[in-house]
N, CA, C and O atoms as a GROMACS GRO file, in nm:
protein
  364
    1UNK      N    1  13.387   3.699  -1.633
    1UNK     CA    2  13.355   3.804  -1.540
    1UNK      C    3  13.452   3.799  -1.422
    1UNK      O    4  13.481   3.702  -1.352
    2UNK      N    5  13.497   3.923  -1.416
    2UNK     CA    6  13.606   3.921  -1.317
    2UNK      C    7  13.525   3.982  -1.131
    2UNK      O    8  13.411   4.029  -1.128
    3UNK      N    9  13.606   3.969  -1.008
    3UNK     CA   10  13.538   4.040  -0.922
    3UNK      C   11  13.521   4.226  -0.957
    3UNK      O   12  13.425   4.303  -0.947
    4UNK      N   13  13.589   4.235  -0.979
    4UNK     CA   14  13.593   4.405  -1.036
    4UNK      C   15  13.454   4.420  -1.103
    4UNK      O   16  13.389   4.522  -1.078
    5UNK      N   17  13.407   4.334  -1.179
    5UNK     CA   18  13.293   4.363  -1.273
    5UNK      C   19  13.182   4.314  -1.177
    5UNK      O   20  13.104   4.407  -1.154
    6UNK      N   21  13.138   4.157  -1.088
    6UNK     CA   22  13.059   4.160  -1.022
    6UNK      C   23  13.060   4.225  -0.872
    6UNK      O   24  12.953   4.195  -0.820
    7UNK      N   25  13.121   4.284  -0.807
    7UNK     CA   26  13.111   4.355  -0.714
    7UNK      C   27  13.038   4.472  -0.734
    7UNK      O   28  12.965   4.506  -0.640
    8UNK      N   29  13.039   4.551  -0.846
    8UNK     CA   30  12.935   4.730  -0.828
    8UNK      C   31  12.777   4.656  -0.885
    8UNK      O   32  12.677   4.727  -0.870
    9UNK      N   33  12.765   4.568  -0.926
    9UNK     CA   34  12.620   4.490  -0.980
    9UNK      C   35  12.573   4.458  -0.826
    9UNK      O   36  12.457   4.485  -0.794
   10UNK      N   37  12.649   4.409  -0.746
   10UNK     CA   38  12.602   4.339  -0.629
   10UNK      C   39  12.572   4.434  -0.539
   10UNK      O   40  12.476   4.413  -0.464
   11UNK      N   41  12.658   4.570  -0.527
   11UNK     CA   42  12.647   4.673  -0.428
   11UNK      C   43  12.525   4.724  -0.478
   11UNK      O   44  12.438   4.766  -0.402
   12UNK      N   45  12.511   4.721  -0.632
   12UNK     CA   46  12.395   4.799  -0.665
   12UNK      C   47  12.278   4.757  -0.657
   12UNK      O   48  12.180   4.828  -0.634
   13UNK      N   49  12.280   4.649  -0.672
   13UNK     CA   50  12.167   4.540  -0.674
   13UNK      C   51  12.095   4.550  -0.463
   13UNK      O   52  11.977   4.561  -0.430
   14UNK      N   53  12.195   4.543  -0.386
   14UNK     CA   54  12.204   4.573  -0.217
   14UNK      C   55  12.099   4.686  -0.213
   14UNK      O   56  11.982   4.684  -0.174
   15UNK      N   57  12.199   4.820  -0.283
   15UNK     CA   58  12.163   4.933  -0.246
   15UNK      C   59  12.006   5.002  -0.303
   15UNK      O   60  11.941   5.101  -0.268
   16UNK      N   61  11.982   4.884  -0.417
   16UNK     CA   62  11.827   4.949  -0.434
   16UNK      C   63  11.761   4.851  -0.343
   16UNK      O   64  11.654   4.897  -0.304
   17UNK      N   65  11.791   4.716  -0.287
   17UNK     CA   66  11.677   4.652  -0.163
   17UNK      C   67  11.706   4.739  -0.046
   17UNK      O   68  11.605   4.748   0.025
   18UNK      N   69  11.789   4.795  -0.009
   18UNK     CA   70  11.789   4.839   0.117
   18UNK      C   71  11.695   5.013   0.061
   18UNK      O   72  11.646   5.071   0.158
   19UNK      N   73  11.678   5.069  -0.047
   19UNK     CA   74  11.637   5.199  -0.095
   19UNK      C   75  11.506   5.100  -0.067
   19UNK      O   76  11.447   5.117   0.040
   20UNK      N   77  11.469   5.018  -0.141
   20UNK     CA   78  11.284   5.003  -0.114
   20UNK      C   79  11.266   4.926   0.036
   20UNK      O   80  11.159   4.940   0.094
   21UNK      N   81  11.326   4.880   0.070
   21UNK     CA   82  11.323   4.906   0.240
   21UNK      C   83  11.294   4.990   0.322
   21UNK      O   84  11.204   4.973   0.405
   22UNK      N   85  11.374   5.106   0.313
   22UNK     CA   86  11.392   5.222   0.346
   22UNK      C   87  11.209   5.309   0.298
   22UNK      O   88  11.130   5.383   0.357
   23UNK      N   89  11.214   5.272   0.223
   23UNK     CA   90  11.073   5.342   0.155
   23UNK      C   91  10.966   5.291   0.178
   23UNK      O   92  10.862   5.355   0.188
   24UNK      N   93  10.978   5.153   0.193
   24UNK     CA   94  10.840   5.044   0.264
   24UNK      C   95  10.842   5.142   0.411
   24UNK      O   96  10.772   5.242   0.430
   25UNK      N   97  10.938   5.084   0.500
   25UNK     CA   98  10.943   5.187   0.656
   25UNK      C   99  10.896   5.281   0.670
   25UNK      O  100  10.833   5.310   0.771
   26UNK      N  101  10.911   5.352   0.577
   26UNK     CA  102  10.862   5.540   0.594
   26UNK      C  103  10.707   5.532   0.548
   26UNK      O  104  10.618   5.603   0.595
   27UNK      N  105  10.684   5.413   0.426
   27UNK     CA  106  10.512   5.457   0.450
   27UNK      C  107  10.462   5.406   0.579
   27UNK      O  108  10.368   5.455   0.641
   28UNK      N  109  10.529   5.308   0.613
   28UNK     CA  110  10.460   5.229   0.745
   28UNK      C  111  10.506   5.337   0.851
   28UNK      O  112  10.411   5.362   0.925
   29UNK      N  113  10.596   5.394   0.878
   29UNK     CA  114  10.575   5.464   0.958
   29UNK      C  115  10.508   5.605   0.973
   29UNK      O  116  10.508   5.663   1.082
   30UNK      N  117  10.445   5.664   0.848
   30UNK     CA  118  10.366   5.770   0.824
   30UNK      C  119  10.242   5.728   0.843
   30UNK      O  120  10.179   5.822   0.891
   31UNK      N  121  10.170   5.629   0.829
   31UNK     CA  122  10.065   5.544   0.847
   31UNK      C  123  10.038   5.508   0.985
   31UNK      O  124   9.924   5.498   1.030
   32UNK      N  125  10.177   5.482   1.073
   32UNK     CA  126  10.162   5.501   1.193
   32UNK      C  127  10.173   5.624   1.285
   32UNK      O  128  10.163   5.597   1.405
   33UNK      N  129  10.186   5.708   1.265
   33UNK     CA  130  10.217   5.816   1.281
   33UNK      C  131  10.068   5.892   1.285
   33UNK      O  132  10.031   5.963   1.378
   34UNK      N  133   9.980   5.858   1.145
   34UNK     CA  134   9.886   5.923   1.138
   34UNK      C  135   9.743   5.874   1.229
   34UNK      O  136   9.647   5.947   1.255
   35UNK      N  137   9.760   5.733   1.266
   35UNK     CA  138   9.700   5.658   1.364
   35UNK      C  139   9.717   5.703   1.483
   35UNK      O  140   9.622   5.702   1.561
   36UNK      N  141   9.853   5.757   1.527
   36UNK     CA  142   9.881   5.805   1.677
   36UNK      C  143   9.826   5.953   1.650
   36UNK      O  144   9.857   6.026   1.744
   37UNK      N  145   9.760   6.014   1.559
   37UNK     CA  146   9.795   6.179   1.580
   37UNK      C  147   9.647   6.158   1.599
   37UNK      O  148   9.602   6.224   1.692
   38UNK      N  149   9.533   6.058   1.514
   38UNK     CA  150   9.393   6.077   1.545
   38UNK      C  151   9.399   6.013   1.725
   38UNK      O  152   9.369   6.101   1.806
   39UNK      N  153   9.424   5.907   1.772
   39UNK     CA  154   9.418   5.877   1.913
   39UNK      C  155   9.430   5.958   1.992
   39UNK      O  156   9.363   5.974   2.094
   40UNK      N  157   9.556   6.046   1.937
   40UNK     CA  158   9.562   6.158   2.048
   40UNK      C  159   9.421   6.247   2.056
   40UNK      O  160   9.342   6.260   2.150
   41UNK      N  161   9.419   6.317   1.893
   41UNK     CA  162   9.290   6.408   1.907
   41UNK      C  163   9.187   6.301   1.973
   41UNK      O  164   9.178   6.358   2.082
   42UNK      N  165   9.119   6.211   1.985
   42UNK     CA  166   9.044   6.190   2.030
   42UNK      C  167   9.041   6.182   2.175
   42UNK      O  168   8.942   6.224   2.236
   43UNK      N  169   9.178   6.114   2.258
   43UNK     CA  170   9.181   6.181   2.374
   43UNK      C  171   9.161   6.308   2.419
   43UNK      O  172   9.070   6.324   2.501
   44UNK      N  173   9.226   6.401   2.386
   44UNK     CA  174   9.237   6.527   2.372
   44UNK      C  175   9.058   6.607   2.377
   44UNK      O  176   9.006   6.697   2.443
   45UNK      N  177   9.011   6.509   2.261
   45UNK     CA  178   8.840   6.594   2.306
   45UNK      C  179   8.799   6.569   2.428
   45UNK      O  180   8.764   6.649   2.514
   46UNK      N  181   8.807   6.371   2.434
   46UNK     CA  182   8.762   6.322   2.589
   46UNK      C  183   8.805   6.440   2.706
   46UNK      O  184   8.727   6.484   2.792
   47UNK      N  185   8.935   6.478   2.691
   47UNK     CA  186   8.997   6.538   2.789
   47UNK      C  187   8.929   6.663   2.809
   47UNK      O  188   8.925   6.694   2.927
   48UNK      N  189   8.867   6.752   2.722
   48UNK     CA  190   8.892   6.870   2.711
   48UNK      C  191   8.669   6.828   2.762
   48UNK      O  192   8.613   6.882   2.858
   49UNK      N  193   8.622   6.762   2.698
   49UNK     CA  194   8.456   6.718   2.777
   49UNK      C  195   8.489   6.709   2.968
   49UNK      O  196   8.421   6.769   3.051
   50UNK      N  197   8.609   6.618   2.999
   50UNK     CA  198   8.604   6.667   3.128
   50UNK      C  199   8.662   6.786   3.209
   50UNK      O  200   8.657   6.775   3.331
   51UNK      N  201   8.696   6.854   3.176
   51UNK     CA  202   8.783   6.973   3.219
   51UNK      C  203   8.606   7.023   3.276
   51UNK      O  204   8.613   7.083   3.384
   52UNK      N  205   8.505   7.014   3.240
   52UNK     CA  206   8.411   7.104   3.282
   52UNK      C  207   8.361   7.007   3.428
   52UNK      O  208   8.317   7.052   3.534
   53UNK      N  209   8.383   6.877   3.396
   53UNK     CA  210   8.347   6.841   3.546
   53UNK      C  211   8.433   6.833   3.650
   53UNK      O  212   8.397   6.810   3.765
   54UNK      N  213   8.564   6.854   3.612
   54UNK     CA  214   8.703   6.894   3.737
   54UNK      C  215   8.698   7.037   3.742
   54UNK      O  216   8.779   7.091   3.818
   55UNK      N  217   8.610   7.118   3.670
   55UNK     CA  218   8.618   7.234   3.716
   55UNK      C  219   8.476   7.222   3.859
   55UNK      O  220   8.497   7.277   3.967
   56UNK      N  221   8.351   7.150   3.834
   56UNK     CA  222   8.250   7.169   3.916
   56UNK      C  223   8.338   7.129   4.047
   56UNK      O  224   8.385   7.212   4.125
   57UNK      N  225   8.358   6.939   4.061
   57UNK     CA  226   8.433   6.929   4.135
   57UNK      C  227   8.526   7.011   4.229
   57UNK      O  228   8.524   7.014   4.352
   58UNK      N  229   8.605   7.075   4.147
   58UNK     CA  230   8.712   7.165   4.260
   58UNK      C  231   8.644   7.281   4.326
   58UNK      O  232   8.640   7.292   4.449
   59UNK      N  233   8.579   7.384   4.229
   59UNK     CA  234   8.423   7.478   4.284
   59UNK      C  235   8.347   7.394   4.441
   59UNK      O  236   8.327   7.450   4.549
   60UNK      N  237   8.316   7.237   4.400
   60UNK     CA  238   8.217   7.188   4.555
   60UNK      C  239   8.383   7.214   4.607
   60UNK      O  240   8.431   7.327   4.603
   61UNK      N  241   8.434   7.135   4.640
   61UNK     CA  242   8.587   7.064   4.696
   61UNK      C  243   8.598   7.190   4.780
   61UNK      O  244   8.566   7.181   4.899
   62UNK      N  245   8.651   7.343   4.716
   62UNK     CA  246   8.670   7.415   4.776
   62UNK      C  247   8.536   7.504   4.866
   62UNK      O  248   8.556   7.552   4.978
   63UNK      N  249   8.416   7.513   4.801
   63UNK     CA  250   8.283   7.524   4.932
   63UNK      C  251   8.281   7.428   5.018
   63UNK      O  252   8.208   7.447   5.115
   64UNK      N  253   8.342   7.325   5.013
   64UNK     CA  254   8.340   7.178   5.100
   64UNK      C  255   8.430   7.241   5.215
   64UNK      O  256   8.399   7.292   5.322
   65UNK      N  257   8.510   7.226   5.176
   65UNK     CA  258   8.680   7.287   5.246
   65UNK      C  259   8.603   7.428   5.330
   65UNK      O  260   8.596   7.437   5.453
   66UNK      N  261   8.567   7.499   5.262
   66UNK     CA  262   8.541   7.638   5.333
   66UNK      C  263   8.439   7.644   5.473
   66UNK      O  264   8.458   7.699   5.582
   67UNK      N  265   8.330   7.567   5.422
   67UNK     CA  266   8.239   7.525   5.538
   67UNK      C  267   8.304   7.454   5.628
   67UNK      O  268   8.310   7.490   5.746
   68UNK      N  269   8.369   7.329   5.576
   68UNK     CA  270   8.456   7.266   5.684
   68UNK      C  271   8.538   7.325   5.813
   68UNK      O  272   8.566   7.267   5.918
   69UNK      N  273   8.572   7.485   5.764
   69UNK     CA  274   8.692   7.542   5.804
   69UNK      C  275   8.589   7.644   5.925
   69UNK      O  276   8.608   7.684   6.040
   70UNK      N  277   8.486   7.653   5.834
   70UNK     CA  278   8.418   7.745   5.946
   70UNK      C  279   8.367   7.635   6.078
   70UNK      O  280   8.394   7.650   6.198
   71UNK      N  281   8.314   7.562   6.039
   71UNK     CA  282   8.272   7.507   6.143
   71UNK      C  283   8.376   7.458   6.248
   71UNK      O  284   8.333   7.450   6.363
   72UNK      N  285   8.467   7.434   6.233
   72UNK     CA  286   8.572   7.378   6.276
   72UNK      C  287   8.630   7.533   6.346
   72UNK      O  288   8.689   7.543   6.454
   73UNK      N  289   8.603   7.617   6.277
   73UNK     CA  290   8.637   7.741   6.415
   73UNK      C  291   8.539   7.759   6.493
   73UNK      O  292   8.561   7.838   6.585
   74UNK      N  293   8.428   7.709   6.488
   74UNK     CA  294   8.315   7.773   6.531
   74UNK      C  295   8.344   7.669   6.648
   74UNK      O  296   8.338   7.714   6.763
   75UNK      N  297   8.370   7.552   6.633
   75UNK     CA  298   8.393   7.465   6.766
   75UNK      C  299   8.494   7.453   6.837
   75UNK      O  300   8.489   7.392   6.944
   76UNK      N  301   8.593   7.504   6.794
   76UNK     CA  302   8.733   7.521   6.862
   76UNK      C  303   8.672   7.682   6.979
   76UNK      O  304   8.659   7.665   7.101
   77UNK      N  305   8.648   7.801   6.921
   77UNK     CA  306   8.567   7.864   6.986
   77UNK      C  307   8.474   7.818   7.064
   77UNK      O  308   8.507   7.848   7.179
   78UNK      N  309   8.362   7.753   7.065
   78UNK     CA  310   8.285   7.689   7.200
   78UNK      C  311   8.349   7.629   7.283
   78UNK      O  312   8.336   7.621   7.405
   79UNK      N  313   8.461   7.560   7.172
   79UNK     CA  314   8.547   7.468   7.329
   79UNK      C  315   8.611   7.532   7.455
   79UNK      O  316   8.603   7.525   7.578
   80UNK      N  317   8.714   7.633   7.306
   80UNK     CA  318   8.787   7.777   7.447
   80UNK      C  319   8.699   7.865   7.575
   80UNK      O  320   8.725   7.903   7.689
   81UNK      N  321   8.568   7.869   7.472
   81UNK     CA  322   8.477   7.934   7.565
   81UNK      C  323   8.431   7.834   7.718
   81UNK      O  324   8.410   7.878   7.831
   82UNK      N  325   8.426   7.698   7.672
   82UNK     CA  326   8.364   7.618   7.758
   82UNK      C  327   8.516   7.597   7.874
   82UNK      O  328   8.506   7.595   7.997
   83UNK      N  329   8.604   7.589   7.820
   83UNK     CA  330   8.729   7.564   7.908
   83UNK      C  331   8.764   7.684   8.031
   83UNK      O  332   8.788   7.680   8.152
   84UNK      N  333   8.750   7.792   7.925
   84UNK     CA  334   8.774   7.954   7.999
   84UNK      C  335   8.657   7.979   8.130
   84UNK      O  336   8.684   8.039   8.234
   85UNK      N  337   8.505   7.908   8.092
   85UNK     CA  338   8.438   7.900   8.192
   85UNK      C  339   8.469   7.850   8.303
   85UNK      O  340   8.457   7.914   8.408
   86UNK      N  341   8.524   7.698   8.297
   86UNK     CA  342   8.608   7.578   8.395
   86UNK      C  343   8.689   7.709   8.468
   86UNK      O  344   8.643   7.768   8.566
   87UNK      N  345   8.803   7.738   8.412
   87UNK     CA  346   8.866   7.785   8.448
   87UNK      C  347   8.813   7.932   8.564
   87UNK      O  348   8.859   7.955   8.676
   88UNK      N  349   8.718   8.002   8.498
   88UNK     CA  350   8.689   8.071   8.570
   88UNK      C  351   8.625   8.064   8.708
   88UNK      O  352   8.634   8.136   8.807
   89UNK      N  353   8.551   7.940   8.677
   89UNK     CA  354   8.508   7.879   8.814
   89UNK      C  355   8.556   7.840   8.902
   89UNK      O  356   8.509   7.826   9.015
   90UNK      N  357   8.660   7.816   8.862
   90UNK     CA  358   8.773   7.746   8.923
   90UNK      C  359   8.877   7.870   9.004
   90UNK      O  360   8.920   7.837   9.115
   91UNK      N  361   8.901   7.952   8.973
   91UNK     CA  362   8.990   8.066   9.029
   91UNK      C  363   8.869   8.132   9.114
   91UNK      O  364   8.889   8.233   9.182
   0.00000   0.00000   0.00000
């Protein structure tokens, strides 16, 4: 046996371990793949169950905010009023 004759046995012999290599990987990575696609959906429901309580949340948040805003004029007004009195008493 010359190298001419064992060299394409050896490439060939290579090229089918690296082919079932190649083919082991791809189930393992379709297998993983299909593990990440259920995690997601299951986040994805979690996610989509709270969307209804960041919606209540922002609904108070912003009546929170709004009352806040009134009252907060309502006393800036008594104050001007109470100052403008000073003042008037004063001139």
């Amino acid at each position: 046996m010359t190298v001419s004759e064992v060299l394409p046995v050896v490439l060939y012999i290579l090229g089918a371990i690296l082919l079932v290599a190649l083919i082991v990987l791809t189930v393992k990575l379709i297998i993983t793949m299909n593990k990440i696609e259920k995690v997601v959906d299951n986040i994805t429901v979690k996610v989509k169950t709270l969307d209804g309580v960041f919606e209540i949340v922002g609904s108070v948040t912003g009546k929170f905010t709004f009352i806040a805003d009134r009252i907060i004029e309502y006393v800036s007004l008594l104050v001007e009023k109470i100052f403008k009195r000073k003042e008037n008493k004063n001139e």
